[in-house]
Structure formats: structure tokens, C-alpha cells
N, CA, C and O atoms as a printed pandas DataFrame, in Angstrom:
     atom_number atom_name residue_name chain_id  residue_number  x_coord  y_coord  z_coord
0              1         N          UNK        A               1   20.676   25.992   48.714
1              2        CA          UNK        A               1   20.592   24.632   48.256
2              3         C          UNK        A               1   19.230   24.392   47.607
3              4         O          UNK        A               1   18.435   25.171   48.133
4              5         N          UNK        A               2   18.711   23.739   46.806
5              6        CA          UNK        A               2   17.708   23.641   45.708
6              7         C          UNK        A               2   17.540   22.359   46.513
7              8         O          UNK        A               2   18.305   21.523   46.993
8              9         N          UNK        A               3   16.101   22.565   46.460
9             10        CA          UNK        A               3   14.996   21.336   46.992
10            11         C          UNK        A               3   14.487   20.386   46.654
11            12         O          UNK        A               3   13.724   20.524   45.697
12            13         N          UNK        A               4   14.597   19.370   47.081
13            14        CA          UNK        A               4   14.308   18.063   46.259
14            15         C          UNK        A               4   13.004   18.025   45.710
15            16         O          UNK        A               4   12.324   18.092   46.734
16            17         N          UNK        A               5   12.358   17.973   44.939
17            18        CA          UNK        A               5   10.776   17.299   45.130
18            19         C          UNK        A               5   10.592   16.212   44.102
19            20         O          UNK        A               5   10.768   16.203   42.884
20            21         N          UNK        A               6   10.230   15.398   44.865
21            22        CA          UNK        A               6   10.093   13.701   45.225
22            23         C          UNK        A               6    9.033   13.446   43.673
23            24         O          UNK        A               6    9.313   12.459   42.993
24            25         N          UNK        A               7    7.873   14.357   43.205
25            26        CA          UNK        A               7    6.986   13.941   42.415
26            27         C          UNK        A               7    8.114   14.585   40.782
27            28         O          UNK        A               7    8.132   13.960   39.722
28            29         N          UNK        A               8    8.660   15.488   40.953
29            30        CA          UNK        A               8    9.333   15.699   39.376
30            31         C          UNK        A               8    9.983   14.887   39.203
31            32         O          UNK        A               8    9.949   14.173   38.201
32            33         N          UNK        A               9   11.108   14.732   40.568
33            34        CA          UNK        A               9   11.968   13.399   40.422
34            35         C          UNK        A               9   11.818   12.157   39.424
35            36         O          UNK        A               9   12.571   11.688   38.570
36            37         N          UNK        A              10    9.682   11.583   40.181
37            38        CA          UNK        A              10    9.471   10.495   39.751
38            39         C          UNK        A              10    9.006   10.760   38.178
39            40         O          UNK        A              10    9.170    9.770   37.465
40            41         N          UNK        A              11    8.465   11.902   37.530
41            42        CA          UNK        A              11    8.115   11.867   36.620
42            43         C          UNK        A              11    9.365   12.234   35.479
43            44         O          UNK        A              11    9.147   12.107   34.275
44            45         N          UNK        A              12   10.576   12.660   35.958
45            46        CA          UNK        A              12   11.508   12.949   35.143
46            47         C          UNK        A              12   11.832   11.140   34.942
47            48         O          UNK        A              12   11.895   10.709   33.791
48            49         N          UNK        A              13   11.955   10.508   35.720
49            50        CA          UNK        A              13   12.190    8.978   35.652
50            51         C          UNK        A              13   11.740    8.518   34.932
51            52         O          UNK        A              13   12.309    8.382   33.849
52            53         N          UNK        A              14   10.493    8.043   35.150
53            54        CA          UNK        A              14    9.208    7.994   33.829
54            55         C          UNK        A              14    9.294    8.051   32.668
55            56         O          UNK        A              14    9.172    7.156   31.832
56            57         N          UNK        A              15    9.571    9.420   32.519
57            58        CA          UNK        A              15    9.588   10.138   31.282
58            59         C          UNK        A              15   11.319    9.363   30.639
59            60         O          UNK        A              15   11.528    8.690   29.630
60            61         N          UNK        A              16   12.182    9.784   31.617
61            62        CA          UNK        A              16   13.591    8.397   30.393
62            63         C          UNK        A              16   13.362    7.187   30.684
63            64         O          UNK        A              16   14.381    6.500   30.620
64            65         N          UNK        A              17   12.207    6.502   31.053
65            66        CA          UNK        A              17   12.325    5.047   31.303
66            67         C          UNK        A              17   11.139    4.787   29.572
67            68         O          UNK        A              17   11.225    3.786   28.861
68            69         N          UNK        A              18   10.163    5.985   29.305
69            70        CA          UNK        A              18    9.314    5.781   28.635
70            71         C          UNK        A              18   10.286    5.721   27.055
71            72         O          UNK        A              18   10.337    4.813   26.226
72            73         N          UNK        A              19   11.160    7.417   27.074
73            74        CA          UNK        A              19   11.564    7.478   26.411
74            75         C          UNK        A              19   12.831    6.753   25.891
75            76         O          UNK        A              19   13.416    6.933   24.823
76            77         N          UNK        A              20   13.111    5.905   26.878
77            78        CA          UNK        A              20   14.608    4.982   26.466
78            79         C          UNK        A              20   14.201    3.478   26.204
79            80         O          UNK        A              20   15.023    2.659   25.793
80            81         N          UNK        A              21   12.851    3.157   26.472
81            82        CA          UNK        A              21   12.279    2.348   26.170
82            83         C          UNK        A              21   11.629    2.010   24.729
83            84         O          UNK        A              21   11.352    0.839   24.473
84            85         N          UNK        A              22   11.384    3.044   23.782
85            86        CA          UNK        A              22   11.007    2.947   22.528
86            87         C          UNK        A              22   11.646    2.266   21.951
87            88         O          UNK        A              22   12.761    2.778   21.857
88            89         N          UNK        A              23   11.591    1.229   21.411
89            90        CA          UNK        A              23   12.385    0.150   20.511
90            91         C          UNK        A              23   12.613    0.528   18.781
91            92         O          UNK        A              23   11.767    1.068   18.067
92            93         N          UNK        A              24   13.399    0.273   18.540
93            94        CA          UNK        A              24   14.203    0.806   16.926
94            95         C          UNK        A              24   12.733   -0.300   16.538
95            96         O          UNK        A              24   12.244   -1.337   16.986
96            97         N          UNK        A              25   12.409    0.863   15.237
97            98        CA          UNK        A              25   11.675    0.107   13.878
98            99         C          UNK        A              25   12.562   -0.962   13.395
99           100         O          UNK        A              25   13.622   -0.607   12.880
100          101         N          UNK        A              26   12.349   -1.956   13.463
101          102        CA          UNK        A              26   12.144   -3.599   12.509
102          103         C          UNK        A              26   11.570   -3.926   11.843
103          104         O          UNK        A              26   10.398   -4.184   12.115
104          105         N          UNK        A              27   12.074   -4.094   10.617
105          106        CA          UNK        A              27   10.916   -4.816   10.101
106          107         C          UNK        A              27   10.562   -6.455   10.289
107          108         O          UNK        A              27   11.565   -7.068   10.657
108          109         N          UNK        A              28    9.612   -7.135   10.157
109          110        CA          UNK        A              28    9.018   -7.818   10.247
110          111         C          UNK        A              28    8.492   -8.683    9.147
111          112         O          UNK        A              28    8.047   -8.243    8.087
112          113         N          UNK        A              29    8.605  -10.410    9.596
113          114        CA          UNK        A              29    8.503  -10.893    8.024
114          115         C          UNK        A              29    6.085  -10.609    7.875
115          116         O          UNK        A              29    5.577  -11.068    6.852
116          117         N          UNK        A              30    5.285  -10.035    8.746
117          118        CA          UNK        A              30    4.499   -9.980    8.293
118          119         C          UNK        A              30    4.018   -8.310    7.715
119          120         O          UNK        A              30    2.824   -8.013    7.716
120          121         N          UNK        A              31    4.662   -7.701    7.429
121          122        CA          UNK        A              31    5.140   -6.249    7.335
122          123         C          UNK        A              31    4.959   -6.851    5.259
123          124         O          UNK        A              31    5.095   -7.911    4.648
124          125         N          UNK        A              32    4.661   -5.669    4.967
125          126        CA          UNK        A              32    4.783   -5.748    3.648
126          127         C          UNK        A              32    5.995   -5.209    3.313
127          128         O          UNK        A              32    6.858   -5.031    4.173
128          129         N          UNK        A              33    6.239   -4.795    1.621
129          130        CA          UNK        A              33    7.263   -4.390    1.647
130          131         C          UNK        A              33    7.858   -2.820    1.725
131          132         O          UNK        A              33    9.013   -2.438    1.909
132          133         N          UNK        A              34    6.421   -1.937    1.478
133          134        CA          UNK        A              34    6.744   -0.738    1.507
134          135         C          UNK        A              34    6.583   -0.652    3.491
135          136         O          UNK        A              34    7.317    0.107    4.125
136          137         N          UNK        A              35    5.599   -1.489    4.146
137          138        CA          UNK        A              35    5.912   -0.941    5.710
138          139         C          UNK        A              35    7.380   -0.872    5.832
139          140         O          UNK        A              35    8.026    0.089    6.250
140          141         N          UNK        A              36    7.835   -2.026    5.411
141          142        CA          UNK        A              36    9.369   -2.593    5.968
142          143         C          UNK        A              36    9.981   -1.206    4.933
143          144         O          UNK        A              36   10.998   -0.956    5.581
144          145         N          UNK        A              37    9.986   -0.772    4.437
145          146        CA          UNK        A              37   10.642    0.352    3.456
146          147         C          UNK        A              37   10.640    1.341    4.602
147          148         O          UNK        A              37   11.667    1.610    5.225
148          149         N          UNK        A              38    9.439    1.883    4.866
149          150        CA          UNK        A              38    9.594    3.059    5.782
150          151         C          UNK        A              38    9.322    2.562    7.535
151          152         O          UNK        A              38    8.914    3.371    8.369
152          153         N          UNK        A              39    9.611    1.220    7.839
153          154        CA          UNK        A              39    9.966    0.900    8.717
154          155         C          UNK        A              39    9.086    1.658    9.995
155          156         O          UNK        A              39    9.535    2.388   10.879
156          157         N          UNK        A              40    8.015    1.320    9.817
157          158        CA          UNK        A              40    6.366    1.369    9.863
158          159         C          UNK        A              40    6.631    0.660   11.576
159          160         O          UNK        A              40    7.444   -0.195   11.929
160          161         N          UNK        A              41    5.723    1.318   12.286
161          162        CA          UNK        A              41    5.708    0.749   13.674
162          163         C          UNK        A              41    3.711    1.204   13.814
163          164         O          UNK        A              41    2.996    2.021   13.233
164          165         N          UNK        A              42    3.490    0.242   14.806
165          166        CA          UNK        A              42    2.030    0.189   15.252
166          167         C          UNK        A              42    1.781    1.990   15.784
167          168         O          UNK        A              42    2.788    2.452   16.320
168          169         N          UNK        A              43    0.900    2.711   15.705
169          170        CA          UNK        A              43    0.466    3.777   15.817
170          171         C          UNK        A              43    1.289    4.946   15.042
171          172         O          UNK        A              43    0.877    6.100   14.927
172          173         N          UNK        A              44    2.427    4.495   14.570
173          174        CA          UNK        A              44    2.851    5.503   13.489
174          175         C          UNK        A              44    2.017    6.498   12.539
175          176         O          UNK        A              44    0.838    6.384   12.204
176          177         N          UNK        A              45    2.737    7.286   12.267
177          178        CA          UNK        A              45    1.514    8.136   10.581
178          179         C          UNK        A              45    3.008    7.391    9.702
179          180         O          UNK        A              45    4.203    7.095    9.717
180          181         N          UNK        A              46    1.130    7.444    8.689
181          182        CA          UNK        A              46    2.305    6.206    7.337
182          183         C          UNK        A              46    2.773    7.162    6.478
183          184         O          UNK        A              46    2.198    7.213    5.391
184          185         N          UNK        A              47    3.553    7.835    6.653
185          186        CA          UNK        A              47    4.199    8.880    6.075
186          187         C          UNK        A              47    5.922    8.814    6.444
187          188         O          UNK        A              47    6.631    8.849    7.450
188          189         N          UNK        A              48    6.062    8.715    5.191
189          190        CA          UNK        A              48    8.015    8.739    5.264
190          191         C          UNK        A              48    8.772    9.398    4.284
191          192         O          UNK        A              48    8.261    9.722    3.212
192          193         N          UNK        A              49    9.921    9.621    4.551
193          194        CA          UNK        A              49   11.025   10.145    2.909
194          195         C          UNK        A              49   11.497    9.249    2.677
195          196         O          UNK        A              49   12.226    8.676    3.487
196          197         N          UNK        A              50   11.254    8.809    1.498
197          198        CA          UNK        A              50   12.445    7.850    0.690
198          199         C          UNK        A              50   13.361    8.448   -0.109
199          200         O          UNK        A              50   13.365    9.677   -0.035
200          201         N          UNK        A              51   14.288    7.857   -0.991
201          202        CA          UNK        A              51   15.009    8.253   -1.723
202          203         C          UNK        A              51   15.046    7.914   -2.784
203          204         O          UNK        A              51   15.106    6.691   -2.659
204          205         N          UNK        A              52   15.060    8.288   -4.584
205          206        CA          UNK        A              52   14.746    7.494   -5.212
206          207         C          UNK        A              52   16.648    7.065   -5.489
207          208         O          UNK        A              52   17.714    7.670   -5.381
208          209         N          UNK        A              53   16.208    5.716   -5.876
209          210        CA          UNK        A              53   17.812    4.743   -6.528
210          211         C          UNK        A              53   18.038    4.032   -7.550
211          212         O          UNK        A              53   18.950    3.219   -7.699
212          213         N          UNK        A              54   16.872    4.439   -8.578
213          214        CA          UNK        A              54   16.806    3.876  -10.194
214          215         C          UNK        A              54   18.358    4.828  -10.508
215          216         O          UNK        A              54   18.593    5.911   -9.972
216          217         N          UNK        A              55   18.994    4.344  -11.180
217          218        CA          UNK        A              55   19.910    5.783  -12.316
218          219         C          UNK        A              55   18.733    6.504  -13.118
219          220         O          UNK        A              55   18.787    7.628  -13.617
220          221         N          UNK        A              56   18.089    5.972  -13.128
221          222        CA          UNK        A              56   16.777    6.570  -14.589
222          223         C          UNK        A              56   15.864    7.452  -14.028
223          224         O          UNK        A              56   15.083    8.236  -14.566
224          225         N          UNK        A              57   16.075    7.213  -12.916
225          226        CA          UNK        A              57   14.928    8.097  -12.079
226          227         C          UNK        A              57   13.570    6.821  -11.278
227          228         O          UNK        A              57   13.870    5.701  -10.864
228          229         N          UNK        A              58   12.624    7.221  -11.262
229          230        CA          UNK        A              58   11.268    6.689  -11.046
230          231         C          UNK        A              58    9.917    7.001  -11.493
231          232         O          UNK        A              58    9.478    8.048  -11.016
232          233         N          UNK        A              59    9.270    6.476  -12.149
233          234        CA          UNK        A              59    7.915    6.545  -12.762
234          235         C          UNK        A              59    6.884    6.759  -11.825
235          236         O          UNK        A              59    6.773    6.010  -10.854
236          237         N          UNK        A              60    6.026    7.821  -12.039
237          238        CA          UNK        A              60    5.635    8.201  -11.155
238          239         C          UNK        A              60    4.017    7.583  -12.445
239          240         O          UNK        A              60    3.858    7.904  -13.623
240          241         N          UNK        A              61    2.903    6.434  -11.350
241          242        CA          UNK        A              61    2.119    6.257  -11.888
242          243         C          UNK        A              61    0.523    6.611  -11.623
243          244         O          UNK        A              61    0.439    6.629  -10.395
244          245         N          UNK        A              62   -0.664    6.875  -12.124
245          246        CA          UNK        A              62   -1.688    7.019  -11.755
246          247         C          UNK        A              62   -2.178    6.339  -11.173
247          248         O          UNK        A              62   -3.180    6.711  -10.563
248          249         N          UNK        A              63   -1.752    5.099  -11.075
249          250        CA          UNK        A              63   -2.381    4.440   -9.754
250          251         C          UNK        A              63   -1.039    3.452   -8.947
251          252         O          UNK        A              63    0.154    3.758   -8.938
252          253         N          UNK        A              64   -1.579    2.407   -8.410
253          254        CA          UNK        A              64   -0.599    1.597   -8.008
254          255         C          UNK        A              64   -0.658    0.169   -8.497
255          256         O          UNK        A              64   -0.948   -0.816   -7.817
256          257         N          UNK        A              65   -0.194    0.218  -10.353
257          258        CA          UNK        A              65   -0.114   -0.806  -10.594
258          259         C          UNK        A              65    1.092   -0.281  -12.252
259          260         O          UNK        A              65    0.978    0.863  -12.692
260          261         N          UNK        A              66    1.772   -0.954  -12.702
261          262        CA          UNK        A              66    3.003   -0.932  -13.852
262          263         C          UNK        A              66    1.847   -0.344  -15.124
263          264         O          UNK        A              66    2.293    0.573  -15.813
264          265         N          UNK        A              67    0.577   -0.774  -15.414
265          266        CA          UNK        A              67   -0.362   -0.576  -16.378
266          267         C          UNK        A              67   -1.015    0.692  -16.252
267          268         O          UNK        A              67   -1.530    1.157  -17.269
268          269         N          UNK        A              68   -1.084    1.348  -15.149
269          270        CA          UNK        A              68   -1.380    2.684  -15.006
270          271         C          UNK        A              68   -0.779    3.970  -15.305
271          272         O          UNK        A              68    0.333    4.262  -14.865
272          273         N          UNK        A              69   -1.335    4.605  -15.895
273          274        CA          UNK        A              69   -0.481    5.634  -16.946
274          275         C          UNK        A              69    0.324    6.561  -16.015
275          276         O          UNK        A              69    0.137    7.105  -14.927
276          277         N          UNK        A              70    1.165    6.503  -16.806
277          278        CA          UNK        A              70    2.565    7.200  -16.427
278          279         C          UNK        A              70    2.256    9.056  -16.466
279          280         O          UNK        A              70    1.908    9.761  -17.414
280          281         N          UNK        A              71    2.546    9.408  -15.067
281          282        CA          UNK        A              71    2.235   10.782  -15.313
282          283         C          UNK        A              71    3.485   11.832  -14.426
283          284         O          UNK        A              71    3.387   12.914  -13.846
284          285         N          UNK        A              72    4.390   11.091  -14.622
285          286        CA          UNK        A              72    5.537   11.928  -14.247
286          287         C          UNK        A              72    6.794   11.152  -13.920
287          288         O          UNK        A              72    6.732    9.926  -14.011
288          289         N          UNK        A              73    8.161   11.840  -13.475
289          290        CA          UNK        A              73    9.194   11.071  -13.083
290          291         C          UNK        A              73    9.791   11.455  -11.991
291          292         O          UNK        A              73    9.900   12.663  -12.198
292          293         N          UNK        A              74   10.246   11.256  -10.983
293          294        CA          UNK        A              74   11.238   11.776  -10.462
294          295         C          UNK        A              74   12.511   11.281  -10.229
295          296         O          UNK        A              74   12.633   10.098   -9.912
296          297         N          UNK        A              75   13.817   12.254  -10.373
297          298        CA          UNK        A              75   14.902   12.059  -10.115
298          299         C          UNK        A              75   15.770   11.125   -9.764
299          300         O          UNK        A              75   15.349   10.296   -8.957
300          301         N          UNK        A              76   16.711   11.031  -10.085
301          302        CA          UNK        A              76   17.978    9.955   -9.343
302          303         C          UNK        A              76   18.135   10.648   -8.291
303          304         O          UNK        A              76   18.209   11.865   -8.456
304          305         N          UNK        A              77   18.248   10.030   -6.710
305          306        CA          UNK        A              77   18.736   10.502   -5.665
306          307         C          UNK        A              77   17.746   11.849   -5.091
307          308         O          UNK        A              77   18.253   12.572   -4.234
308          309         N          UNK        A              78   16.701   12.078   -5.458
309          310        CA          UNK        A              78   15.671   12.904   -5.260
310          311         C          UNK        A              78   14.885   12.199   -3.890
311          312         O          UNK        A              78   14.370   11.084   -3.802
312          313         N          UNK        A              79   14.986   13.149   -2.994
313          314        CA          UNK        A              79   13.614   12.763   -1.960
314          315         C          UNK        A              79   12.149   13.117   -2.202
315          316         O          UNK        A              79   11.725   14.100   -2.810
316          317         N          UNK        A              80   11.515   12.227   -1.670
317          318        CA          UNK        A              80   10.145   12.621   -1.726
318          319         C          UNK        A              80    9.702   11.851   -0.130
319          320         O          UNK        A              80   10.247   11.045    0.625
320          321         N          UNK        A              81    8.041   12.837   -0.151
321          322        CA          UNK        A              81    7.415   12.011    1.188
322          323         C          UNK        A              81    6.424   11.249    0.324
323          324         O          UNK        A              81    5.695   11.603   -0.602
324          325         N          UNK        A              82    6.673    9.886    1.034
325          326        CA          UNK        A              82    5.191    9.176    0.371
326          327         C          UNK        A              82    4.847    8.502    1.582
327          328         O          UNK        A              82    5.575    8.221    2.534
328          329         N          UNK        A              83    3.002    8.169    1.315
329          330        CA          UNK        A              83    2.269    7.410    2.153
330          331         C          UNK        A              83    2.030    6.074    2.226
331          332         O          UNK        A              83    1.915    5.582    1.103
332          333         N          UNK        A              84    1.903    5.245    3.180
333          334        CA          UNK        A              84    1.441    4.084    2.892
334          335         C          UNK        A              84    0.432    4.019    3.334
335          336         O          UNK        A              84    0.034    4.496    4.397
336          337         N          UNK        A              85   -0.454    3.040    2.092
337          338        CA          UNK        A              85   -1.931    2.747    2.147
338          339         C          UNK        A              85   -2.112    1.565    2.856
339          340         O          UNK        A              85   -1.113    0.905    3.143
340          341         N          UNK        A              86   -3.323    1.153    3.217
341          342        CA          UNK        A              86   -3.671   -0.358    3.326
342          343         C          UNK        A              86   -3.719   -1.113    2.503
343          344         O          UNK        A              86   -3.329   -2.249    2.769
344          345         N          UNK        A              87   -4.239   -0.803    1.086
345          346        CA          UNK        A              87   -3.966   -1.088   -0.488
346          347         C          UNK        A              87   -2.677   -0.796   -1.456
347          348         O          UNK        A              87   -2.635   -0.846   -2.685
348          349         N          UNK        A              88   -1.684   -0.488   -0.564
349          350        CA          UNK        A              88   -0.419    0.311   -1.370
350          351         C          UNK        A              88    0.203   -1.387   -2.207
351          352         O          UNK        A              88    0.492   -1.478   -3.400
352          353         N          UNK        A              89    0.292   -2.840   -0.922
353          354        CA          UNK        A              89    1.281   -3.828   -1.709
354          355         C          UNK        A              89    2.004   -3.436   -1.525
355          356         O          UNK        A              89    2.409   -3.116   -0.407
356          357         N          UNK        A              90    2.879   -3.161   -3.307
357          358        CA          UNK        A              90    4.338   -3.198   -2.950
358          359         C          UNK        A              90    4.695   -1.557   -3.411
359          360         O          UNK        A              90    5.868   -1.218   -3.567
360          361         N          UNK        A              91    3.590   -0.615   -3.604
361          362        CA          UNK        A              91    3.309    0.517   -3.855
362          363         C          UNK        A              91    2.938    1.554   -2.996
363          364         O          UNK        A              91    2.048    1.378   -2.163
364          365         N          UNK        A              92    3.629    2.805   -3.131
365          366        CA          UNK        A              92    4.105    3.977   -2.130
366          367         C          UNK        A              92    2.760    5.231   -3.195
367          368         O          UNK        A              92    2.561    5.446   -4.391
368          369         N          UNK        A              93    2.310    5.614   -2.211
369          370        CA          UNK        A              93    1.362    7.148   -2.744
370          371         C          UNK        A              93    2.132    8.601   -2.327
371          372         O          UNK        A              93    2.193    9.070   -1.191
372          373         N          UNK        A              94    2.742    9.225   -3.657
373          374        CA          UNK        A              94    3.151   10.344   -3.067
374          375         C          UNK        A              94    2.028   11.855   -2.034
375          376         O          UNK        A              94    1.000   12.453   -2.350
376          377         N          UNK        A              95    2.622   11.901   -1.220
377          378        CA          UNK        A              95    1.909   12.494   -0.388
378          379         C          UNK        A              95    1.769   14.410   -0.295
379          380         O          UNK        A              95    1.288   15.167    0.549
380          381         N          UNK        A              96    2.497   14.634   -1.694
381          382        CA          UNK        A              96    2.375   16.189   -1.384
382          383         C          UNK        A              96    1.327   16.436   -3.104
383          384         O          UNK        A              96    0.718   17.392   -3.584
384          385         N          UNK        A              97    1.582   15.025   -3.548
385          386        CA          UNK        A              97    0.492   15.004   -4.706
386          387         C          UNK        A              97    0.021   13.769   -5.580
387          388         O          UNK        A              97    0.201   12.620   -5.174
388          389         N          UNK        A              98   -0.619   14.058   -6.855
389          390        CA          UNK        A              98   -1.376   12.559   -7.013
390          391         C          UNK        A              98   -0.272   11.791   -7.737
391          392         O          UNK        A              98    0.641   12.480   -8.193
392          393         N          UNK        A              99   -0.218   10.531   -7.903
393          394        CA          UNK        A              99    0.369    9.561   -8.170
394          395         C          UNK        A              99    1.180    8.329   -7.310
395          396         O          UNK        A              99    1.002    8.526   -6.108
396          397         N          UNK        A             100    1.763    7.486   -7.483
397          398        CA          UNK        A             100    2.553    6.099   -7.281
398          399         C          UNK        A             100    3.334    6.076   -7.608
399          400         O          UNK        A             100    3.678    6.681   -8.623
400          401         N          UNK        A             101    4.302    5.092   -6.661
401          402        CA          UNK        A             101    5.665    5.085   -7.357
402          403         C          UNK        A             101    5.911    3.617   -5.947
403          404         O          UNK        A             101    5.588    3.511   -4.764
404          405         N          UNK        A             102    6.670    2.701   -6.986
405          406        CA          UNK        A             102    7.282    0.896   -6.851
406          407         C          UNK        A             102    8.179    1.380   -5.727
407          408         O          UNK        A             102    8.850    2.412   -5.679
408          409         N          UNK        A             103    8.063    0.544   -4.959
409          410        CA          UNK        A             103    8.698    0.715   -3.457
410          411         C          UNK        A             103   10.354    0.330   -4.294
411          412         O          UNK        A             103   11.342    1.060   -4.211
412          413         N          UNK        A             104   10.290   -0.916   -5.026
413          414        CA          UNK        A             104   11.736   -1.312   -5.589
414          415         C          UNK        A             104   12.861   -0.429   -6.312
415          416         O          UNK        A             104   13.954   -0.910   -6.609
416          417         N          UNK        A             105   12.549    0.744   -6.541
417          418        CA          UNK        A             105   13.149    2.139   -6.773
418          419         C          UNK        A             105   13.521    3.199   -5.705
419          420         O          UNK        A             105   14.064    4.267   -5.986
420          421         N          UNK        A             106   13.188    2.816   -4.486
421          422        CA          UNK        A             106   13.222    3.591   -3.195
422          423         C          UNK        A             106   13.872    2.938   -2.119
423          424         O          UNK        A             106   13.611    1.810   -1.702
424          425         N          UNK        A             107   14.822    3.797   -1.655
425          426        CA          UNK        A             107   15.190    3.605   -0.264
426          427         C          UNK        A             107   14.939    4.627    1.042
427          428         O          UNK        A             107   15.033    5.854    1.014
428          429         N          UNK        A             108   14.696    4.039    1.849
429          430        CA          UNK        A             108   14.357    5.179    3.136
430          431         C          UNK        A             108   15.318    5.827    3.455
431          432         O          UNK        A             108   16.395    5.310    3.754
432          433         N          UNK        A             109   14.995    7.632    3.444
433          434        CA          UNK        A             109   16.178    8.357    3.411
434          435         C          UNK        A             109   16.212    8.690    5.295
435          436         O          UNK        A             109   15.220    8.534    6.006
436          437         N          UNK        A             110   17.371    9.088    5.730
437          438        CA          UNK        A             110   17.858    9.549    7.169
438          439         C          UNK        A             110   18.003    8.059    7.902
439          440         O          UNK        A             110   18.430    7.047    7.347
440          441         N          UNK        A             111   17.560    8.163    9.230
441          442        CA          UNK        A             111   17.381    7.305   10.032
442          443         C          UNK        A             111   16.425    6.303    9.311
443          444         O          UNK        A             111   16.045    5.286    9.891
């Protein structure tokens, strides 16, 4: 017969009370719009996949503003990881290289 012990017990408890306790990302009306995009929670890394959902693709810009020169595109239905800044607005920083891209062309891909 296998032996109880009283301290794994309590920490196996713990551990699904901690882990069943994590609450689903919400967004929030003080959430901007790219947090609420990648559905951004307090101590998160601001790092997510979106999806792009133009038909045309998405403009990928040198900075994070429509006037900043255009230095690439990506795809219809193409993932990418992008970051969010403290300065992003309504603007996403791709994160495996340089440029921007309008949260309003993106949807958060998976969960």
C-alpha cells in the first residue's frame, strides 16, 4: 500500500488551486488597443502571434505611425510575433525584426 504524505498532498493542492485559479485574459476598457489585441495580462511578456486579415496583406512600417516609410509587407493570413511597447498606441513592433505594423490589420492567432 503507498503512503500517504500529508506535505505533497498539501502542495499538489496548492499547486491546482494556484493553477485553476488563473483567470482568462480580458480585455479591459483601460487596456489599449493592441494590449486588448494580444490580450495582455499584468506581469505578462508583451509578446504575441497575431494574424494578419487585410486581403492585401499588411504594411510593414519604420516606425509606428501611417507617415513612416514603408519597408515591407506581410501576407494575407500570415503569422507573425509582435511586441507591445509602452509607446506602441494603436501600433504592434515586429519582434523577430525592425519595423510596425496597425493593430487594425491583425487578429490574435490560437487561444
Amino acid at each position: 500500500m503507498l503512503k500517504f504524505n500529508k506535505q505533497l498532498a498539501a502542495l499538489a493542492f496548492l499547486t491546482l488551486i494556484v493553477v485553476g485559479s488563473t483567470a482568462p485574459a480580458v480585455a479591459t476598457q483601460d487596456q489599449s488597443p493592441v494590449e486588448q489585441l494580444c490580450r495582455l495580462r499584468p506581469g505578462i511578456k508583451p509578446v504575441c502571434t497575431v494574424l494578419v486579415t487585410a486581403p492585401d496583406g499588411v504594411v510593414i512600417r519604420s516606425g509606428p505611425d501611417f507617415n513612416d516609410r514603408r519597408i515591407g509587407v506581410i501576407p494575407y493570413q500570415h503569422d507573425v510575433n509582435v511586441r507591445v511597447t509602452e509607446c506602441s498606441g494603436e501600433w504592434v513592433k515586429l519582434s523577430a525584426r525592425p519595423g510596425w505594423i496597425h493593430y487594425r490589420y491583425l487578429e490574435m492567432a490560437g487561444d
